[in-house]
Each structure stands twice: as C-alpha cells, then as structure tokens.
OpenMM code with the backbone's topology and positions (N, CA, C; nanometers):
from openmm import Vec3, app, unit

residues = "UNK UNK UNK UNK UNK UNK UNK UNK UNK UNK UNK UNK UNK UNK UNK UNK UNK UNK UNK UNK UNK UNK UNK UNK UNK UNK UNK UNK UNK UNK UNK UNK UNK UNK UNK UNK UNK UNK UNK UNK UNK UNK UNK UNK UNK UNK UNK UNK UNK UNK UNK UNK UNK UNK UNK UNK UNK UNK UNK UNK UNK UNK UNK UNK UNK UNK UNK UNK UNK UNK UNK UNK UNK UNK UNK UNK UNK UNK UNK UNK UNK UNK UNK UNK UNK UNK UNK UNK UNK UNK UNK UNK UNK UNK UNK UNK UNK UNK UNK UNK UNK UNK UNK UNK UNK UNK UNK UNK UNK UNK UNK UNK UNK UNK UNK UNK UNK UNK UNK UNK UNK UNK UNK UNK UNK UNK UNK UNK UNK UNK UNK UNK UNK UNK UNK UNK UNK UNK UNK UNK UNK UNK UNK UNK UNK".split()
positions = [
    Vec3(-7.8876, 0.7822, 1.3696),
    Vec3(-7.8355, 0.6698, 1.2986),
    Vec3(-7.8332, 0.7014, 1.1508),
    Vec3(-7.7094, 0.6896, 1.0845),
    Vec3(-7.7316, 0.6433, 0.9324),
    Vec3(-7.7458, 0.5528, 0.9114),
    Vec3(-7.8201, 0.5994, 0.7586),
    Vec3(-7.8802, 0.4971, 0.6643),
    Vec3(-7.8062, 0.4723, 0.5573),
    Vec3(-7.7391, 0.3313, 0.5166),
    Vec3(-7.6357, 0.3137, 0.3887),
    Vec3(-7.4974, 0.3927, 0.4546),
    Vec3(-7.5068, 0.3832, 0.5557),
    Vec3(-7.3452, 0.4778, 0.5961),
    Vec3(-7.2356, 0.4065, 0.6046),
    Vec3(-7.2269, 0.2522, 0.5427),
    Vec3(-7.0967, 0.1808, 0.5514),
    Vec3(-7.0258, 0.2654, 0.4648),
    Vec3(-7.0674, 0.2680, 0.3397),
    Vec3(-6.9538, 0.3215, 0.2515),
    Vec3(-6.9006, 0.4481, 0.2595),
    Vec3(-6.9722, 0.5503, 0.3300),
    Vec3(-6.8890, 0.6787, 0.3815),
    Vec3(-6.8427, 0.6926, 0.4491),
    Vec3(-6.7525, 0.6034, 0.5411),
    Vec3(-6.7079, 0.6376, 0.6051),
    Vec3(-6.5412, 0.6296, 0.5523),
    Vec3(-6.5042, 0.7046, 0.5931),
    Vec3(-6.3291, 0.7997, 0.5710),
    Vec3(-6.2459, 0.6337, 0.5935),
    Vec3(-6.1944, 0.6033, 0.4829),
    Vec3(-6.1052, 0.4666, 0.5368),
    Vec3(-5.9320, 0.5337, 0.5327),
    Vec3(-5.8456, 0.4967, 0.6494),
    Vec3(-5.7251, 0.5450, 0.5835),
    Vec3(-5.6530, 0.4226, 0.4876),
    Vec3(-5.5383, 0.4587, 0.4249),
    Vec3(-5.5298, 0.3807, 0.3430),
    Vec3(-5.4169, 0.3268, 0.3752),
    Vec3(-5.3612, 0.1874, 0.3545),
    Vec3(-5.2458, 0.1451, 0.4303),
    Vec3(-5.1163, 0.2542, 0.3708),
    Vec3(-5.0261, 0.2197, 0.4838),
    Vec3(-4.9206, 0.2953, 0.4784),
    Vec3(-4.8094, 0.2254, 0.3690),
    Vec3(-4.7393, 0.3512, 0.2715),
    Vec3(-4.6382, 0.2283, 0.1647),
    Vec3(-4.5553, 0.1940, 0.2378),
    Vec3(-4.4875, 0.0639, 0.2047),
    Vec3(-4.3795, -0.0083, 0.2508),
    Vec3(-4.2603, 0.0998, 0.2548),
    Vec3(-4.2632, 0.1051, 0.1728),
    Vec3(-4.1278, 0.2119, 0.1361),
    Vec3(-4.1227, 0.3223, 0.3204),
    Vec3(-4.2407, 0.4086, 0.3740),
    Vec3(-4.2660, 0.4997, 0.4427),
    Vec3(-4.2568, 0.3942, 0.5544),
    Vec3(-4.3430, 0.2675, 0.5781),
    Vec3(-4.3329, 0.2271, 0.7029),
    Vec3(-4.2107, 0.1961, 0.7008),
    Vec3(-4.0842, 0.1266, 0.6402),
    Vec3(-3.9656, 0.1146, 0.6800),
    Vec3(-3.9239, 0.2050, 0.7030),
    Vec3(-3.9211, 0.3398, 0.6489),
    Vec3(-3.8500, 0.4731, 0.6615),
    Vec3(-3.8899, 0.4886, 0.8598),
    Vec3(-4.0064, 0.4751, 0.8419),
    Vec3(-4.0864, 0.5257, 0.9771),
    Vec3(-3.9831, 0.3976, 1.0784),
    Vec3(-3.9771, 0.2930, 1.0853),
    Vec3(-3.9261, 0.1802, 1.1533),
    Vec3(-3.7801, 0.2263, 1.1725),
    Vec3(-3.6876, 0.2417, 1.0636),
    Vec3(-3.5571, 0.3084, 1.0884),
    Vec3(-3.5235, 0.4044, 1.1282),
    Vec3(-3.5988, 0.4841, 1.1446),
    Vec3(-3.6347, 0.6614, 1.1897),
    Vec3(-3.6129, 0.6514, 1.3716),
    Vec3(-3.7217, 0.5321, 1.4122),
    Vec3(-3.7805, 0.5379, 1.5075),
    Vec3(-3.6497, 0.5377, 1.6019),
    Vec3(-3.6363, 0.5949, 1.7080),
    Vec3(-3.5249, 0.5809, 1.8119),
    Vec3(-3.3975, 0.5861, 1.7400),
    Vec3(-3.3813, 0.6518, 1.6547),
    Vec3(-3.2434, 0.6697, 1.6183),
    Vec3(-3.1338, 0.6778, 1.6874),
    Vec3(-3.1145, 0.7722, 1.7675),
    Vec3(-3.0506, 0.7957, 1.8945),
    Vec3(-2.9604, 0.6673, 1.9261),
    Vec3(-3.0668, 0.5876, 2.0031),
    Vec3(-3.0427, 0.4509, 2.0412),
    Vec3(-3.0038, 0.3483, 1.9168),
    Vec3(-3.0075, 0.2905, 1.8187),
    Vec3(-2.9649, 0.2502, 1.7061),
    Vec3(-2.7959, 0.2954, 1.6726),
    Vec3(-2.7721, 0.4574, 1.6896),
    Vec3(-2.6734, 0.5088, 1.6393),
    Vec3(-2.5682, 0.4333, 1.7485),
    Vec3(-2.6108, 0.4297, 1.8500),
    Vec3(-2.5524, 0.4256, 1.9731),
    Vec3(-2.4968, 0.2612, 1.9710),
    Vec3(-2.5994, 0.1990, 1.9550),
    Vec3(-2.5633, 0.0504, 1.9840),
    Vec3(-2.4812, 0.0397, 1.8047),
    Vec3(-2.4330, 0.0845, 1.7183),
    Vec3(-2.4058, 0.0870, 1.6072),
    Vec3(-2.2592, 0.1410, 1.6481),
    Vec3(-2.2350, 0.2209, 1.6949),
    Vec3(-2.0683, 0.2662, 1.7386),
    Vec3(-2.0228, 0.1816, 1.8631),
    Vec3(-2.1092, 0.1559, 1.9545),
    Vec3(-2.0867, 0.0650, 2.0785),
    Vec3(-2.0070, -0.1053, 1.9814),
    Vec3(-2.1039, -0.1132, 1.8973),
    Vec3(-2.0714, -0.2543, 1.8362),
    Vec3(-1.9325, -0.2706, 1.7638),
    Vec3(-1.9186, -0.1579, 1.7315),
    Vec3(-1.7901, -0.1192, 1.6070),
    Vec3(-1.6962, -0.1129, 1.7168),
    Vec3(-1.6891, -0.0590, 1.8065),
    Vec3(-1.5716, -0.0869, 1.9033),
    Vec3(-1.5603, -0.1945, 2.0183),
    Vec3(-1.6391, -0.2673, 1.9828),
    Vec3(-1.6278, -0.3378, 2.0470),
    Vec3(-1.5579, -0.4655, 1.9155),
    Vec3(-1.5874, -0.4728, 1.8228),
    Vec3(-1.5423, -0.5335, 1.7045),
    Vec3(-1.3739, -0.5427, 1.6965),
    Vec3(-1.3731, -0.3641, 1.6839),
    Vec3(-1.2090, -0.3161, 1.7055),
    Vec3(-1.1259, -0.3714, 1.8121),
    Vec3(-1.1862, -0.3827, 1.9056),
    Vec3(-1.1088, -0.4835, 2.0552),
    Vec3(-1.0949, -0.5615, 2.0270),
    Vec3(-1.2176, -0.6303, 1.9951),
    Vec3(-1.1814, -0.7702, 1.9865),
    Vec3(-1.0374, -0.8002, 1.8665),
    Vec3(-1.0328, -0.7613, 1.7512),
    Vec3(-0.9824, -0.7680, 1.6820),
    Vec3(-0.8343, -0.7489, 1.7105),
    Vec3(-0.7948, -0.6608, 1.7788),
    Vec3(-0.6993, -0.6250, 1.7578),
    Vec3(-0.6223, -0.6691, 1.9124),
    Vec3(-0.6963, -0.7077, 2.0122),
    Vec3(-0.6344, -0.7794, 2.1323),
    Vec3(-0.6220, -0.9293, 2.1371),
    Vec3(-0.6399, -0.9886, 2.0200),
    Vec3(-0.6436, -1.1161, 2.0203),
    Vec3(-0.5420, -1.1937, 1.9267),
    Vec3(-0.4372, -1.1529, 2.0347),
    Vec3(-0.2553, -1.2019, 1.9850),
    Vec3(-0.2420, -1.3355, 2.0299),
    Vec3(-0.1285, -1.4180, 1.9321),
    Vec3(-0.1144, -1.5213, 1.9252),
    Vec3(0.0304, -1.5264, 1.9503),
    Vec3(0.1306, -1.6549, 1.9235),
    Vec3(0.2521, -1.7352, 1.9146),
    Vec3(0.2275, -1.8256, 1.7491),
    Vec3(0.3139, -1.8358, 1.7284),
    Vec3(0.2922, -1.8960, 1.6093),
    Vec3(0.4528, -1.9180, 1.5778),
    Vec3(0.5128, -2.0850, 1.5424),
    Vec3(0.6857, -2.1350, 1.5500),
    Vec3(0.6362, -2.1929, 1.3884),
    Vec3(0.7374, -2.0870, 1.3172),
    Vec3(0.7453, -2.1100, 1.1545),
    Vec3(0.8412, -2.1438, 1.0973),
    Vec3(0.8971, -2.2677, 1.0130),
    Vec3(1.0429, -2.2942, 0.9271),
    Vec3(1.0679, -2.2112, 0.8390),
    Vec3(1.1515, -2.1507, 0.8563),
    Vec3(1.2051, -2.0152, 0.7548),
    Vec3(1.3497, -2.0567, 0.7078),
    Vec3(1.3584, -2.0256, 0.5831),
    Vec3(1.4759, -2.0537, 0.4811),
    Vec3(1.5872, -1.9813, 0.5148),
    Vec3(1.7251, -1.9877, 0.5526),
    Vec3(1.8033, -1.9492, 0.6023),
    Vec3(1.8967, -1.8765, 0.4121),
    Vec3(1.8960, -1.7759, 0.4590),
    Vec3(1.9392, -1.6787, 0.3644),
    Vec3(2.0874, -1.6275, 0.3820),
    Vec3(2.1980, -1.6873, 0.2832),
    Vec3(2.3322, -1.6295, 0.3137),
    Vec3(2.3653, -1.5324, 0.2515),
    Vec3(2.3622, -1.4144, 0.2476),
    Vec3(2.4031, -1.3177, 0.1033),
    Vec3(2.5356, -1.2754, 0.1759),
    Vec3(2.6130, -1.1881, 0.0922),
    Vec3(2.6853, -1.0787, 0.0480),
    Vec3(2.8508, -1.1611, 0.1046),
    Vec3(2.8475, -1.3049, 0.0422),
    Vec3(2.9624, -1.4230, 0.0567),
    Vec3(3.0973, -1.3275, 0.0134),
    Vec3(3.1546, -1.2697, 0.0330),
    Vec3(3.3200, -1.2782, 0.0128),
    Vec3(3.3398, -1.2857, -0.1333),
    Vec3(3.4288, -1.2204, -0.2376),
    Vec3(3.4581, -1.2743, -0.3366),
    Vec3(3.5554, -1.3399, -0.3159),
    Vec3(3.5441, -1.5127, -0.4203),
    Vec3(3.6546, -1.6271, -0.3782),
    Vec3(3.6550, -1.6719, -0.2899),
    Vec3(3.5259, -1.6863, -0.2203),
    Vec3(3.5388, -1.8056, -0.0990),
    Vec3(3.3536, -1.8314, -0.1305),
    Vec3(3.4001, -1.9970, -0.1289),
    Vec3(3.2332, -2.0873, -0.1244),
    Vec3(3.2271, -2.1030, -0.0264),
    Vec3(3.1019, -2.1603, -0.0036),
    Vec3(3.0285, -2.2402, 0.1656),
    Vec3(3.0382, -2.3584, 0.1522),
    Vec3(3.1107, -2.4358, 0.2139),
    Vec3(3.1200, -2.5720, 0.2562),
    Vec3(3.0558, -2.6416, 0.3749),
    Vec3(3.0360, -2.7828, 0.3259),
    Vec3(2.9768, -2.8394, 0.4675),
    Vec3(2.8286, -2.8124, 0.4647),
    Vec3(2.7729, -2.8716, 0.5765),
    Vec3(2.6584, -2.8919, 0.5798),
    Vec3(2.5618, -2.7260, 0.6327),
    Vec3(2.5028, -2.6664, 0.5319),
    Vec3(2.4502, -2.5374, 0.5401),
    Vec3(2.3165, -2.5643, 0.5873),
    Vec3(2.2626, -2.5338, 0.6954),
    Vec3(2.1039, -2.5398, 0.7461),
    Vec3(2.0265, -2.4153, 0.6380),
    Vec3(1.9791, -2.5404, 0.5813),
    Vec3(1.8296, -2.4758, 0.4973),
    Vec3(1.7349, -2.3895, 0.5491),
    Vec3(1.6935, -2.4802, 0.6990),
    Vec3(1.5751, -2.3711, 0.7826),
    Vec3(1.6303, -2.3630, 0.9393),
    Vec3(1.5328, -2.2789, 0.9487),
    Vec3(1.5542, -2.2633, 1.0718),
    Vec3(1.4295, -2.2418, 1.1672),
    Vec3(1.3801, -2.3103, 1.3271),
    Vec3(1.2645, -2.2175, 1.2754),
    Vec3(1.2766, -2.1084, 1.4091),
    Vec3(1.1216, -2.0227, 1.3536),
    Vec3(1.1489, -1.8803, 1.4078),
    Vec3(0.9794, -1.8543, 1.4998),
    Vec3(0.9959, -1.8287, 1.5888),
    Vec3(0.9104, -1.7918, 1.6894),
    Vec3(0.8684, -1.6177, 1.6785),
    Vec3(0.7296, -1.6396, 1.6364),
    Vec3(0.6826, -1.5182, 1.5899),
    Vec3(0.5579, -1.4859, 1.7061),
    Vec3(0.5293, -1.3499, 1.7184),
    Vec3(0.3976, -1.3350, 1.7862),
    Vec3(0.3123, -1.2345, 1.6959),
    Vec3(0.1656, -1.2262, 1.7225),
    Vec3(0.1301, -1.0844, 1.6383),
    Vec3(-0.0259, -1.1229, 1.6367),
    Vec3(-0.1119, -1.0497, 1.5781),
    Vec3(-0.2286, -1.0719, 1.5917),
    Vec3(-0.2331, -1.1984, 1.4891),
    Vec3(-0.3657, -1.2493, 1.5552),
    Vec3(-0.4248, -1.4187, 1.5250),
    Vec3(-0.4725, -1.3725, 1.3612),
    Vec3(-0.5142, -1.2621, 1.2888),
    Vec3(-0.5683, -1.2417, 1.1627),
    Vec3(-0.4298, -1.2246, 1.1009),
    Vec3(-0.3182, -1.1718, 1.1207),
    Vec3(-0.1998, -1.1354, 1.0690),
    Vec3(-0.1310, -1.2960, 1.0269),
    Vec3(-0.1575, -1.3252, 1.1031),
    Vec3(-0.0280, -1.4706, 1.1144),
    Vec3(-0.0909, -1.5473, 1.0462),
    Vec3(-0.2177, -1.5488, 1.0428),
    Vec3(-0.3144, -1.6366, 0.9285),
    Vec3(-0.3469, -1.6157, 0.7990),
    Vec3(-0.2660, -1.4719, 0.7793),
    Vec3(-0.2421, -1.4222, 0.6351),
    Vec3(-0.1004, -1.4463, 0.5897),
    Vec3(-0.0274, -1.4666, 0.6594),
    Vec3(0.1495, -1.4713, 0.5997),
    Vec3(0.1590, -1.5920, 0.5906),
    Vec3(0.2762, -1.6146, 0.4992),
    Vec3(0.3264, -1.7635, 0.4423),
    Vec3(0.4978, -1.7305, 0.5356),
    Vec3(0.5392, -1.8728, 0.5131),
    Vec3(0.6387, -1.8731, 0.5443),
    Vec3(0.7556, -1.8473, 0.4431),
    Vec3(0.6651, -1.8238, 0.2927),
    Vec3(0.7763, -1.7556, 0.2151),
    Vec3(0.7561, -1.6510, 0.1829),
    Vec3(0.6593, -1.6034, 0.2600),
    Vec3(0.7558, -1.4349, 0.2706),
    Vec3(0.8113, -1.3406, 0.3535),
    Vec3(0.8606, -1.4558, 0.4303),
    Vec3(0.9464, -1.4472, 0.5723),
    Vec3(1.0929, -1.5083, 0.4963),
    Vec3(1.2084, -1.4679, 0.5816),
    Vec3(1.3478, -1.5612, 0.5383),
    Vec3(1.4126, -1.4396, 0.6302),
    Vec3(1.5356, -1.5547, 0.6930),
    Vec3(1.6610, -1.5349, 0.7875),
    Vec3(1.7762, -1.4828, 0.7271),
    Vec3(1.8366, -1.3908, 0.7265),
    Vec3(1.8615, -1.3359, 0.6278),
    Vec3(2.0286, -1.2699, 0.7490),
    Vec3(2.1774, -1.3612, 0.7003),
    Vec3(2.2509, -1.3480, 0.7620),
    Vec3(2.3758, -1.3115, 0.6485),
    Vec3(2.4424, -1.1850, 0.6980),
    Vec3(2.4879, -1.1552, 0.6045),
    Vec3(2.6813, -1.1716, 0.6242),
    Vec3(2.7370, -1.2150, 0.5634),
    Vec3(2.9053, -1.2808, 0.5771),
    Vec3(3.0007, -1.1806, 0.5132),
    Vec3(2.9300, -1.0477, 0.5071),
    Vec3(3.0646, -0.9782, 0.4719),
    Vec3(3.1402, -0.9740, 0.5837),
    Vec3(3.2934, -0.9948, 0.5205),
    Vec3(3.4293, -0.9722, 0.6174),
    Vec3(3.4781, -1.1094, 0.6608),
    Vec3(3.3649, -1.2263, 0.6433),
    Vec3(3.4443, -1.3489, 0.6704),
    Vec3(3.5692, -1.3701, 0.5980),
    Vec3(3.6180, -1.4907, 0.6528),
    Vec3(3.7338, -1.5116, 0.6126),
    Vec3(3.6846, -1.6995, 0.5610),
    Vec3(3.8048, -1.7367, 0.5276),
    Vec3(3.8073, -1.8748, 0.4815),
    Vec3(3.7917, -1.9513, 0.6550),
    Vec3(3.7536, -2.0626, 0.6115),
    Vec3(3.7745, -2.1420, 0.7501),
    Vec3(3.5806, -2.1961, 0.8215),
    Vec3(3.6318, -2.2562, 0.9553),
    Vec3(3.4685, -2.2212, 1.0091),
    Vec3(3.4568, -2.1374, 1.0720),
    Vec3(3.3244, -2.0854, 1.0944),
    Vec3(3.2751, -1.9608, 1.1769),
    Vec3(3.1139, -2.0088, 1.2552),
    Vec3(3.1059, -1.9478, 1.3242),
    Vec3(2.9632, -1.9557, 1.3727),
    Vec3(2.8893, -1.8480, 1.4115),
    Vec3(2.7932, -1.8500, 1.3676),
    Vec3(2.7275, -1.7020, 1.3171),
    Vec3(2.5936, -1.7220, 1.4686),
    Vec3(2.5819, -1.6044, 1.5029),
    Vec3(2.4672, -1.6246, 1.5576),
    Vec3(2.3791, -1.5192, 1.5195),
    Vec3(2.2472, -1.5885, 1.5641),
    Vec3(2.1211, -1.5644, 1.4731),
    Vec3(1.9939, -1.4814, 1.5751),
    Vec3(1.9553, -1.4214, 1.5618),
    Vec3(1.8426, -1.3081, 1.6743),
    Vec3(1.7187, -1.2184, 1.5611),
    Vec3(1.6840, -1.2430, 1.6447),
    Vec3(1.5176, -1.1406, 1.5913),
    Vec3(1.5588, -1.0379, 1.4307),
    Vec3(1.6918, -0.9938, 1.4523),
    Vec3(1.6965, -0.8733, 1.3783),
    Vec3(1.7402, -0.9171, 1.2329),
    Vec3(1.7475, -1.0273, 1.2571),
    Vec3(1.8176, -1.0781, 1.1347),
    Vec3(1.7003, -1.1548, 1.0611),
    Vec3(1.5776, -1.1546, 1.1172),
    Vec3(1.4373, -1.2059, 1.0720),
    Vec3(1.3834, -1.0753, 0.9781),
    Vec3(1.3091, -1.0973, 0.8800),
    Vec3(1.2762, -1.0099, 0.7888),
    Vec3(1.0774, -1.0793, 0.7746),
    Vec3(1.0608, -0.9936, 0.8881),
    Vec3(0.8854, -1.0115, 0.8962),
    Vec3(0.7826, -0.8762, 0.8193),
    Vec3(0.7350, -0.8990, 0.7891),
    Vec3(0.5937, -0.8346, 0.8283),
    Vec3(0.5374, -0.7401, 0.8803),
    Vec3(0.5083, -0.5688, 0.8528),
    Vec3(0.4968, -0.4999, 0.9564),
    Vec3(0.3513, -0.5529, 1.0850),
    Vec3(0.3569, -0.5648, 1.2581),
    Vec3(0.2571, -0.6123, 1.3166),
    Vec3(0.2860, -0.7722, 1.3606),
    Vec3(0.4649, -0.7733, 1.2706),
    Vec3(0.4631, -0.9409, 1.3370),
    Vec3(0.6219, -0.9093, 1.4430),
    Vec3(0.6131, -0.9606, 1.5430),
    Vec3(0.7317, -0.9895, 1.5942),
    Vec3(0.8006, -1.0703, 1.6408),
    Vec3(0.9383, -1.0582, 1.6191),
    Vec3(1.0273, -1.2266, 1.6415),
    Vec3(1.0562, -1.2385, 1.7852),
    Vec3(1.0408, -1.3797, 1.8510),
    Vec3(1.0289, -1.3699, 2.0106),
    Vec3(1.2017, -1.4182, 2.0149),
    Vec3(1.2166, -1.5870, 1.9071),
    Vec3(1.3147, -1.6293, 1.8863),
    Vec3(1.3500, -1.7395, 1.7805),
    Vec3(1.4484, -1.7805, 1.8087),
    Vec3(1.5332, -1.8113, 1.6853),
    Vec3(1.5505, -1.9464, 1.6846),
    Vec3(1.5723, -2.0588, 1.5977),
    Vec3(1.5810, -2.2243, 1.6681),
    Vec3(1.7018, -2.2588, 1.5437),
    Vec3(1.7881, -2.3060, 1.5661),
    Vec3(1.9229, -2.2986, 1.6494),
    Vec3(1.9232, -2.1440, 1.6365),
    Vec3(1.9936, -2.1076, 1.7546),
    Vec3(2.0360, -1.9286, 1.7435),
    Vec3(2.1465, -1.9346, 1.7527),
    Vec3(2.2340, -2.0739, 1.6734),
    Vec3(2.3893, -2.0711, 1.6574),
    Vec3(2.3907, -2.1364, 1.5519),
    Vec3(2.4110, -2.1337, 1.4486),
    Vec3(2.4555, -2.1906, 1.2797),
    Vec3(2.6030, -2.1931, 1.2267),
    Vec3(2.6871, -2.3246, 1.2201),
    Vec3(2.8180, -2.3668, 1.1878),
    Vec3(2.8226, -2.3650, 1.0695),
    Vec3(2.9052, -2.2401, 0.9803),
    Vec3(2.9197, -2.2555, 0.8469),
    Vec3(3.0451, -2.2421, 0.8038),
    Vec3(3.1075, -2.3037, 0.6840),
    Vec3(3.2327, -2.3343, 0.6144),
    Vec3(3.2570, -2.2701, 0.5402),
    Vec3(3.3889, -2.1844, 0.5407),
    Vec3(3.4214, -2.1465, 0.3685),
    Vec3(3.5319, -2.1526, 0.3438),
    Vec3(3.5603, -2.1716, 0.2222),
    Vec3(3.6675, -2.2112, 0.2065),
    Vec3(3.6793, -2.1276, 0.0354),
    Vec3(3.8411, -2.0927, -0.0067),
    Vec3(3.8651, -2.0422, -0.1060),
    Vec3(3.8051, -2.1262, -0.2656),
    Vec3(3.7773, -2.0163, -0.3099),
    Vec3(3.7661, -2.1083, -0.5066),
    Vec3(3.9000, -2.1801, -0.5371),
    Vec3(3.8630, -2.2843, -0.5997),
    Vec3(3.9554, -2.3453, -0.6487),
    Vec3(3.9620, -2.3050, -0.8320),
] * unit.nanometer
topology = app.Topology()
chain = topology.addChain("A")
for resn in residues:
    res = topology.addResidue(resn, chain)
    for name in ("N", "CA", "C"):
        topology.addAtom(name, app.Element.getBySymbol(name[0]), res)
C-alpha cells in the first residue's frame, strides 16, 4: 500500500476539443463519405424528376409587318401558352420573358389567319411548349393611307 499516493498518480489530461472533433469526423469515414454521395444523388433525382404543367398569358408579338400596310381590327394582346419543365424552372420565369412571336412577312392587305404552334413560342432553355390557346388568330391589314 501507498502512503500519500493520491497525488502520484499519472492523470491523463482531457482531450482538446479541437482533436476530439477531428477524432469524431475521422471516425468511420468510409461510411460518412458514402451516405454523403448517396444523399447528393439522391438530391439530384429528386430535383430534376419533378416536372410540372404550368398555362401562362403571353403577349402576342407581330414583327416584320409589310412596308405600307397597318393591322386593323381587333389584334389579341395574349394568348395563353401551355408550358411543361421542371417545378424549380417555371418558378423562376416570368411571363415577360416569354412572348409569341408571329412573323407577317409576305402578307398581303386584307384578312388572314395565322396559326400559332410551339415554335413560334420563344421559351427558356429546359421549358417546353405543349400548346397554344387560340392556335388560330384573325388579323387585318390593310394599306397606309
């Protein structure tokens, strides 16, 4: 038996914070790395399989009119347009920076009726047009006076 032997004896000394976290993040790495790329693709799925529908009023755009002939009559402002694409995409775009965009070179004076399809939609790369609302538009022209 010792005598007075509390104080000699060897104490260890706590471990620094700094080392036990090192030691805690260290531990099973392997497994950590694993559930860390497992999670990330599973993130990526989700993300990117979770497509929507989405029916938007878009401004009907006439360019490249004829010289000497106006548009008469009643011109549809909008139109709307049936879009699909991922649910984060469609929740970032406005509807003005979308527009229908129909172009009248070669008309003549008189009425005409233009019809209207996906290609004539000016989207977004990741968005696509399903369809068109009217996909028939009655427009007038008639010479300058």
């Amino acid at each position: 038996m010792r005598w007075g032997g509390l104080g000699e004896e060897r104490r260890r000394s706590p471990p620094e914070p700094i080392e036990s976290m090192l030691a805690i993040l260290t531990r099973h790495w392997e497994l950590k790395l694993l559930a860390l790329v497992f999670s990330t693709a599973l993130w990526l799925f989700v993300m990117t399989s979770d497509k929507t529908n989405a029916v938007l009023p878009l401004s009907l755009e006439l360019h490249s009119v004829p010289a000497g002939l106006i548009v008469t009559g009643e011109e549809p402002q909008t139109v709307e347009v049936q879009v699909h694409g991922l649910r984060t995409t469609l929740a970032r775009i406005s509807p003005d920076s979308m527009r229908v965009r129909v172009s009248l070179v070669g008309a003549r004076p008189g009425e005409m009726m233009l019809r209207l399809g996906p290609e004539q939609v000016i989207v977004p790369p990741g968005v696509t047009v399903l369809r068109v609302n009217p996909d028939i538009v009655r427009i007038g022209l008639a010479r300058e006076r």
